[in-house]
C-alpha positions as CSV (number, residue, x, y, z in Angstrom):
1,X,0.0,0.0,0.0
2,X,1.5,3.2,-0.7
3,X,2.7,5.3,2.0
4,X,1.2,8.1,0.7
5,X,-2.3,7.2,1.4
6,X,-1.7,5.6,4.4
7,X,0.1,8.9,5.7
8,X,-3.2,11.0,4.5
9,X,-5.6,8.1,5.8
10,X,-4.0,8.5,9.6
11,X,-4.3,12.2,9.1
12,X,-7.6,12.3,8.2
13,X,-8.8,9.6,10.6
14,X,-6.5,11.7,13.5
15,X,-8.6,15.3,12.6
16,X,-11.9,12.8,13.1
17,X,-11.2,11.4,16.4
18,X,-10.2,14.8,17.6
19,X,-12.3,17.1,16.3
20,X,-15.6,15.2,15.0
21,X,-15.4,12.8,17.8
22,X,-14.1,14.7,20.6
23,X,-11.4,12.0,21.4
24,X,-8.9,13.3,24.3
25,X,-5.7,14.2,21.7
26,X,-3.2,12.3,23.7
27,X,-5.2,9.2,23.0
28,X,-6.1,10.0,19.2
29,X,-2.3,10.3,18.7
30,X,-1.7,6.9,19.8
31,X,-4.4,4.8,18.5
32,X,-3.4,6.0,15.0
33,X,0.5,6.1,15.4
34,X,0.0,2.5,16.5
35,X,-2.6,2.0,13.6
36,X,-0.2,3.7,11.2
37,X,2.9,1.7,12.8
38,X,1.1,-1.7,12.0
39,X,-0.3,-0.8,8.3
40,X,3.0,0.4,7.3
41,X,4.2,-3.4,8.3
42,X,6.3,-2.5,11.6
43,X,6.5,-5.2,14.0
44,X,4.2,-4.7,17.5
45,X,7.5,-4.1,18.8
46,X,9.2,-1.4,16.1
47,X,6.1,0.4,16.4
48,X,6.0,0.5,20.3
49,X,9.5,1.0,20.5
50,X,9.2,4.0,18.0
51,X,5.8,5.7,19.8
52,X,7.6,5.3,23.5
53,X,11.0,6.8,21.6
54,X,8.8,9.9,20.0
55,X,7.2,10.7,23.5
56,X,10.2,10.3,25.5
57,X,12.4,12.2,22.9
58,X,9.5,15.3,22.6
59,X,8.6,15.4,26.5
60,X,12.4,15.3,27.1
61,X,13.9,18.5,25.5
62,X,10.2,20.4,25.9
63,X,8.9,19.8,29.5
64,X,11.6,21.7,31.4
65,X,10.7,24.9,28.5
66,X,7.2,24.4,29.1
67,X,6.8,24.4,32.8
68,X,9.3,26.7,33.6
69,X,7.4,29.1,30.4
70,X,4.3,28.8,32.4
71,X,5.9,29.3,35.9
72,X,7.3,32.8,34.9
73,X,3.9,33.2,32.4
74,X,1.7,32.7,35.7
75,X,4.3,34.5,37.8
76,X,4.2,37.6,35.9
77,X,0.4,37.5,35.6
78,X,-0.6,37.3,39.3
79,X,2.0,40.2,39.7
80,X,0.1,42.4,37.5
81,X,3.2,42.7,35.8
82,X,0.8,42.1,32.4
83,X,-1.5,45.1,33.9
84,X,1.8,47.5,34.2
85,X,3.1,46.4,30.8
86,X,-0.5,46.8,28.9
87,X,-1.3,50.1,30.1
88,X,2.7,51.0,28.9
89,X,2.4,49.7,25.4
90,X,-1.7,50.7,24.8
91,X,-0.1,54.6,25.9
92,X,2.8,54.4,23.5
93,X,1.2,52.8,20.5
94,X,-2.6,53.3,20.8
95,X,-5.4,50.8,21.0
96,X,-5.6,51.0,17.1
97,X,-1.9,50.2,16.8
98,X,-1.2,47.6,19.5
99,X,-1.4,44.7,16.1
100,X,1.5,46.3,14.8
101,X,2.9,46.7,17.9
102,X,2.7,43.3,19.4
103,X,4.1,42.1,15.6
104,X,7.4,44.2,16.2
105,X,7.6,43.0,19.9
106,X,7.4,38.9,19.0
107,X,9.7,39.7,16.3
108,X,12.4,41.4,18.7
109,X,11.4,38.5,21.5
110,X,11.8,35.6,19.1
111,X,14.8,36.3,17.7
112,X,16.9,34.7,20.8
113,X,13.6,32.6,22.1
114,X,12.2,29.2,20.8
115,X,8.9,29.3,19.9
116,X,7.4,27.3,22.8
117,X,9.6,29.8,25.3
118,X,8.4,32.9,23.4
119,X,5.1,32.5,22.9
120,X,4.7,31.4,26.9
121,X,6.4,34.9,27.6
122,X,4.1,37.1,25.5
123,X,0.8,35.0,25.3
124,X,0.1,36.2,28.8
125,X,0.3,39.7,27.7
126,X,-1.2,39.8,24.8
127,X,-4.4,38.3,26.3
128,X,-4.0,40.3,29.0
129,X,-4.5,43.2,26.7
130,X,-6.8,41.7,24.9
131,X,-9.1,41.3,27.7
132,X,-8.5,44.5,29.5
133,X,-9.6,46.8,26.5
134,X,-11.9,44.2,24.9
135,X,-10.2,43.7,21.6
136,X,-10.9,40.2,20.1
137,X,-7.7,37.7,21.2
138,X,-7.2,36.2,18.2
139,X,-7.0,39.8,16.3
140,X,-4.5,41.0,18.7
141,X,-2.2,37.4,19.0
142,X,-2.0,36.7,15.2
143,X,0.6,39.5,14.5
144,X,2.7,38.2,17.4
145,X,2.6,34.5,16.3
146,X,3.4,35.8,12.7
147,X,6.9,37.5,14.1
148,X,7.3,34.3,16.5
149,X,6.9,31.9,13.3
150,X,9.2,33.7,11.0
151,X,11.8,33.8,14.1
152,X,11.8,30.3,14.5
153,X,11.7,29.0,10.2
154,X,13.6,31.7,8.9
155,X,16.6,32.8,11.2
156,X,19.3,31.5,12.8
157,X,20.3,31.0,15.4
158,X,16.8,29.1,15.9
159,X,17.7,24.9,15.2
160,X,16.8,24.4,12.2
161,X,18.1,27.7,10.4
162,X,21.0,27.1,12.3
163,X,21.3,24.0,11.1
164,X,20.5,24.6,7.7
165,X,23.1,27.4,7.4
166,X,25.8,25.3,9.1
167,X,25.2,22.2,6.7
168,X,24.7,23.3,3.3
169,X,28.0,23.9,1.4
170,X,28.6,27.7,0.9
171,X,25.7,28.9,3.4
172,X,26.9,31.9,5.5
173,X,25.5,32.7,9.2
174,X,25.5,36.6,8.1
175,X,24.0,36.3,5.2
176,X,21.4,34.3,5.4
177,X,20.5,36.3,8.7
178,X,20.4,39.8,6.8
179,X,18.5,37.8,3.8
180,X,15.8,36.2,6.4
181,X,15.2,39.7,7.6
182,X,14.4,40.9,4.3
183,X,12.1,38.0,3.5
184,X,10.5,38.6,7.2
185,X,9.0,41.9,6.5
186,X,6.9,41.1,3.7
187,X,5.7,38.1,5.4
188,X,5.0,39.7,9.0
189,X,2.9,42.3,7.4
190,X,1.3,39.6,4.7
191,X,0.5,36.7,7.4
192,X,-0.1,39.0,10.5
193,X,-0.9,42.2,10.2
194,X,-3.1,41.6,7.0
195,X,-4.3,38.5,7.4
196,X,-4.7,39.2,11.2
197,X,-7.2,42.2,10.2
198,X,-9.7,39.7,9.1
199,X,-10.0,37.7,12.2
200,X,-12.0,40.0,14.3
201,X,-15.0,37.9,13.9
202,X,-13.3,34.5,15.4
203,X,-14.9,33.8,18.5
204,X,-12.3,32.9,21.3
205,X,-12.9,31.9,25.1
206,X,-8.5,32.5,26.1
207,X,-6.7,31.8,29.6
208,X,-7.6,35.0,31.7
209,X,-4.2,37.0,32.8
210,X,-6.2,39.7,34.3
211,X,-6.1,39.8,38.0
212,X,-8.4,42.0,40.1
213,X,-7.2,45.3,41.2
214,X,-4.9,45.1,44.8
215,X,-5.1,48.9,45.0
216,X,-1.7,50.1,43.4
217,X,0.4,47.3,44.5
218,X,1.9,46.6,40.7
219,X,5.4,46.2,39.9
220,X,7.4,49.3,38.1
221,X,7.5,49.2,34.4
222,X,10.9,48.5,35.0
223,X,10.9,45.5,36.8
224,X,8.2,44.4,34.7
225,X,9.5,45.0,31.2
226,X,13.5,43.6,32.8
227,X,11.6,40.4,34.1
228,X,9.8,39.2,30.6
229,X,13.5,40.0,28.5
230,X,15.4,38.4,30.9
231,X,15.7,34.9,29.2
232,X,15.7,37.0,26.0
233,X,18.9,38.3,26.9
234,X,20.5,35.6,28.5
235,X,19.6,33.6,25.9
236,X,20.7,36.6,23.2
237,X,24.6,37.0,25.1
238,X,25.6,33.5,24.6
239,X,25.5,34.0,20.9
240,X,28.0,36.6,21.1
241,X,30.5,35.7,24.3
242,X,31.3,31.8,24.5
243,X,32.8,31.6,27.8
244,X,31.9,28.7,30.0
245,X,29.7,30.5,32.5
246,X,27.9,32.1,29.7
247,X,27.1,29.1,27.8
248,X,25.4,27.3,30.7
249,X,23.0,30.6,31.6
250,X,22.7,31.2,27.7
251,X,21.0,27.3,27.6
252,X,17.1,28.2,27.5
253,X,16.2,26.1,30.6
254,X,18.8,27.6,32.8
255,X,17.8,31.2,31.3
256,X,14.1,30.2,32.1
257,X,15.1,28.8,35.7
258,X,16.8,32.1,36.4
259,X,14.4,34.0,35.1
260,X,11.3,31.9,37.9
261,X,13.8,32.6,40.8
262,X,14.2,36.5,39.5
263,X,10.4,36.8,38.9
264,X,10.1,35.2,42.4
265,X,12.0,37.8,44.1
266,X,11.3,40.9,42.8
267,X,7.0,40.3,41.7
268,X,6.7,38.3,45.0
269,X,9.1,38.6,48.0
270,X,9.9,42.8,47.1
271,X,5.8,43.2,46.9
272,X,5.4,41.5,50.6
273,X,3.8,38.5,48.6
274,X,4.2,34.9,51.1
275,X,5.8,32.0,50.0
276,X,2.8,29.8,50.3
277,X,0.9,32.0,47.6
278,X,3.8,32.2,45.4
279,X,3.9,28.2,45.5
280,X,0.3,28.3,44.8
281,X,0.7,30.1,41.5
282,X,4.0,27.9,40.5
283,X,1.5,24.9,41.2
284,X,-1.5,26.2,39.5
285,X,0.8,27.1,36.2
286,X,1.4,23.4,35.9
287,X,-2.1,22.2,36.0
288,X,-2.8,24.6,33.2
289,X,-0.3,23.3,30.9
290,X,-0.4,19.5,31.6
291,X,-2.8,18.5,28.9
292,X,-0.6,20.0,26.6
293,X,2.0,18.2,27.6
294,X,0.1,15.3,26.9
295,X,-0.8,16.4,23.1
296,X,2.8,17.0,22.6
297,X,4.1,13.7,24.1
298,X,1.3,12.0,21.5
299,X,2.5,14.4,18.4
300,X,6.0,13.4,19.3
301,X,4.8,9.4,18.7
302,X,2.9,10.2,15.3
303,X,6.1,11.7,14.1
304,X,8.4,8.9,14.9
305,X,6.3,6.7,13.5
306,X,6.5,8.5,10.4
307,X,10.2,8.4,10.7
308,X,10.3,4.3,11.2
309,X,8.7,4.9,7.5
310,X,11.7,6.8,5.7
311,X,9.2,9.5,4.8
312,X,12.3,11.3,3.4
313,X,13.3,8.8,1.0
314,X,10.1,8.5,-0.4
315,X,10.2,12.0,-0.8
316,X,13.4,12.2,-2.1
317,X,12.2,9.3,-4.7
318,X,9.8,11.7,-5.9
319,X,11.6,14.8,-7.0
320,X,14.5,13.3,-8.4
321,X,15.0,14.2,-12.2
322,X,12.8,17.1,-12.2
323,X,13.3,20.3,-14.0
324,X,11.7,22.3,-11.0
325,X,13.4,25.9,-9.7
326,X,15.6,23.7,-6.8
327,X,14.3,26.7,-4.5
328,X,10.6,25.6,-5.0
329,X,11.4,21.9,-4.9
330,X,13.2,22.4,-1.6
331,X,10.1,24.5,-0.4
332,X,7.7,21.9,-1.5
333,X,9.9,19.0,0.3
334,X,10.1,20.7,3.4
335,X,6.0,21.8,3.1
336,X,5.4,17.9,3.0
337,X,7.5,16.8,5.8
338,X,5.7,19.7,7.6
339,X,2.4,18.5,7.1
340,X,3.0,14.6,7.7
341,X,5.9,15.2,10.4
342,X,3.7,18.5,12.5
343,X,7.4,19.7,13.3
344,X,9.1,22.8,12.0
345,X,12.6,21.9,12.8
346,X,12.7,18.0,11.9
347,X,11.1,19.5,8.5
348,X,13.7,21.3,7.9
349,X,16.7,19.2,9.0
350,X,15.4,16.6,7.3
351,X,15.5,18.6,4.1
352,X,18.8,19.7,4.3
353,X,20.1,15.8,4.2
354,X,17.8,15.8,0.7
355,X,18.6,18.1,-0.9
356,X,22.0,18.1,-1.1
357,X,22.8,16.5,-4.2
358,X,20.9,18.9,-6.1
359,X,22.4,21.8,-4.1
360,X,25.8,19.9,-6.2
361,X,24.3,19.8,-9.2
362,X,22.2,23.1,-9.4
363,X,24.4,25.8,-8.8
364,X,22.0,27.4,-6.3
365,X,22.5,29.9,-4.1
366,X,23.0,27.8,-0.6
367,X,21.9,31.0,1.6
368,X,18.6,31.1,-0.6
369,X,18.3,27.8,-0.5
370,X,18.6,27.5,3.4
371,X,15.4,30.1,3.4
372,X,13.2,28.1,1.0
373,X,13.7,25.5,3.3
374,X,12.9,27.5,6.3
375,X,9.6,28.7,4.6
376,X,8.2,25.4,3.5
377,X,8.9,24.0,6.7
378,X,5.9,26.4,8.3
379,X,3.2,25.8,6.2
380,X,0.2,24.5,7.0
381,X,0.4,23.8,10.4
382,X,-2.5,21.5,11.6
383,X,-3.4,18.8,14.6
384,X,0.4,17.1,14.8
385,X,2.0,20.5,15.4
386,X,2.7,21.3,19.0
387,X,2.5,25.0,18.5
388,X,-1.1,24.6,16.6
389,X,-2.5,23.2,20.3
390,X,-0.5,26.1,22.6
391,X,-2.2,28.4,20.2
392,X,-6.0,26.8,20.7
393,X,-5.9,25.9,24.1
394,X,-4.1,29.6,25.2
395,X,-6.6,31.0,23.0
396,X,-9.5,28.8,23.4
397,X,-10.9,28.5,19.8
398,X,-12.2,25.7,18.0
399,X,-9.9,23.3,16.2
400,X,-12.1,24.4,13.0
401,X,-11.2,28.3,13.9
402,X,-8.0,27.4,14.8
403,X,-7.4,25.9,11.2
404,X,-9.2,28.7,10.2
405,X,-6.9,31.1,11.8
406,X,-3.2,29.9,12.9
407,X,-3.0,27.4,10.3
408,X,-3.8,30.1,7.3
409,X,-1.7,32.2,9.0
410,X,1.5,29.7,9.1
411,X,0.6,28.7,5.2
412,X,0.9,32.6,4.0
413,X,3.8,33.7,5.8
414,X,5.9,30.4,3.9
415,X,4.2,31.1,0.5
416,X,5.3,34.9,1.0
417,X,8.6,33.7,2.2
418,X,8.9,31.2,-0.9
419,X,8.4,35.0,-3.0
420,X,10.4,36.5,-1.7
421,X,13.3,34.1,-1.8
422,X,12.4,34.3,-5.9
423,X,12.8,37.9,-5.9
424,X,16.3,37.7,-4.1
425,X,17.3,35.5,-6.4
426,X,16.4,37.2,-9.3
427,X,18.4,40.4,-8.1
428,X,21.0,38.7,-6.6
């Protein structure tokens, strides 16, 4: 049976069991990785052995980012910290500019951040917002998400960018950098500020971050504003100093664990705030996140699975011979493995290992070609992406809005990034 349609059958019967039948996630993901394991002829014990590897490996490098996200998300909340910040940015930009605004902040944000450590940061805040001067959520969080995407596809030092840049012959770190942020632009304003004027209408039930007024006792903009960039830039100053000492606080969990013990101190102990309540919060910041924890430990099977079934040799099978621009035929590889794999980065990666024997024989440009990768591996984002579910269940929209939204939103920022790799390389 081709692998094809047994790749589009699991999808399809994943998107009923979730959103037609209501299935909890965690368990859709495993009764059709271990569905798709067996129909792709695995043994019972390949397939098991490749579900329990995709949870361990996903919940493994994400918990300690997610928890300790939320911790410093929740920490800054109960503070007011949000309230300070809001008022701040809806004084310097206006009500009617705070899209725009919001846009340039997760673009500045994500540059150092991952995704999943970014948008934990800033979702708080934008809601927040949101909810403070009742502008719809999803209207107000699209621009950001749009800057957070194109962050993590199209620059370095994000993983797969970084990756991309490192292994593809005649790729340069500066170059591709300055190029990205060219290409960024068009696509922040196309997928987020555009597109994010049409979403208005979506109707959205978010995660409050409002906290009922404690008569003045907020923490200074100062404190506030130095408390979200903290694991920006601690994260941000070991790309430039590589001492020992740096590179361990520079390492996103330490950054983020420094970051709870700061937040700690100077929204809770310096604002008379007990112990015993500030444990409450740190508790309380876990329960929220744990079932997405689950969806991401379930995602992480689904995509191992698909790796047991050397998606990227059948891919590479399929484009070899053609007469294709190599920039589109790296964009449309990478926009597959997107799909079927739900992740961004092992898109990508996997890519690069493809598509280096027509890098040899092509003559293309290695820094455009790194960015058509980068593109192709955010499109379409859908129900085996772990950034689709932070976005719904933050937000609280409906898998149909949220395809309707985030996943439009993801598929025009890599077709605009896919242009405007085109254009460079026409003037270049």
């Amino acid at each position: 049976m081709s692998i094809w349609f047994l790749i589009s059958a699991a999808i399809l019967v994943l998107v009923t069991l979730i959103s037609i039948m209501k299935l909890q996630p965690f368990m859709a993901f495993l009764v059709v990785s271990l569905g798709l394991g067996l129909a792709a002829s695995l043994t019972t014990e390949q397939t098991i052995a490749a579900m329990q590897k995709g949870i361990g490996g996903t919940l493994g490098s994400i918990i300690p980012i997610i928890i300790l996200g939320s911790m410093l998300g929740k920490m800054v909340a109960k503070s007011r910290a949000t309230y300070v910040l809001s008022e701040y940015f809806v004084q310097l930009f206006g009500p009617k500019n705070l899209p725009i605004a919001f846009m340039l902040i997760g673009f500045i944000v994500g540059l150092p951040l991952f995704f999943s450590v970014a948008f934990l940061l800033l979702a708080p805040l934008v809601l927040s917002t949101a909810e403070r001067y009742h502008l719809p959520p999803v209207y107000l969080g699209i621009p950001m998400l749009a800057s957070l995407s194109i962050t993590q596809g199209f620059l370095p030092p994000h993983p797969a960018p970084y990756y991309l840049v490192t292994h593809l012959p005649g790729a340069e770190m500066g170059t591709t950098l300055g190029y990205g942020i060219l290409i960024s632009i068009p696509a922040m304003l196309a997928s987020g500020w555009l597109f994010g004027k049409t979403l208005k209408n979506i109707p959205a039930t978010p995660m409050s971050f409002v906290e009922a007024d404690e008569h003045g006792n907020n923490p200074t903009m100062g404190i506030s504003l130095s408390i979200l960039l903290l694991p920006v830039a601690l994260i941000a100053i070991k790309s430039f100093v590589h001492l020992p000492g740096i590179d361990l606080i520079g390492e996103p969990m330490v950054a983020l664990l420094i970051s709870v013990f700061a937040s700690i101190y100077f929204l809770g102990f310096q604002r008379g705030i007990s112990w015993p309540e500030i444990s409450g919060w740190l508790v309380d910041s876990i329960k929220d996140v744990s079932p997405l924890m689950l969806t991401f430990g379930g995602a992480g099977a689904f995509k191992e699975i698909l790796q047991e079934m050397h998606v990227g040799d059948a891919m590479h099978a399929l484009t070899q011979g053609s007469a294709i621009n190599p920039l589109i035929i790296a964009w449309g590889i990478a926009a597959i493995l997107r799909i079927v794999t739900g992740s961004s980065t092992v898109s990508g990666i996997t890519t690069a290992g493809l598509i280096l024997p027509l890098l040899a024989s092509s003559g293309v440009n290695p820094n455009l070609l790194a960015l058509s990768i980068g593109a192709g591996s955010m499109v379409l984002s859908h129900v085996n992406d772990a950034g689709f579910w932070l976005y719904k269940e933050y937000f609280g929209v409906t898998i149909k809005n949220s395809l309707r939204s985030w996943t439009i939103m993801e598929t025009i920022l890599a077709v605009v990034g896919l242009l405007g790799v085109l254009g460079l390389e026409l003037v270049l």
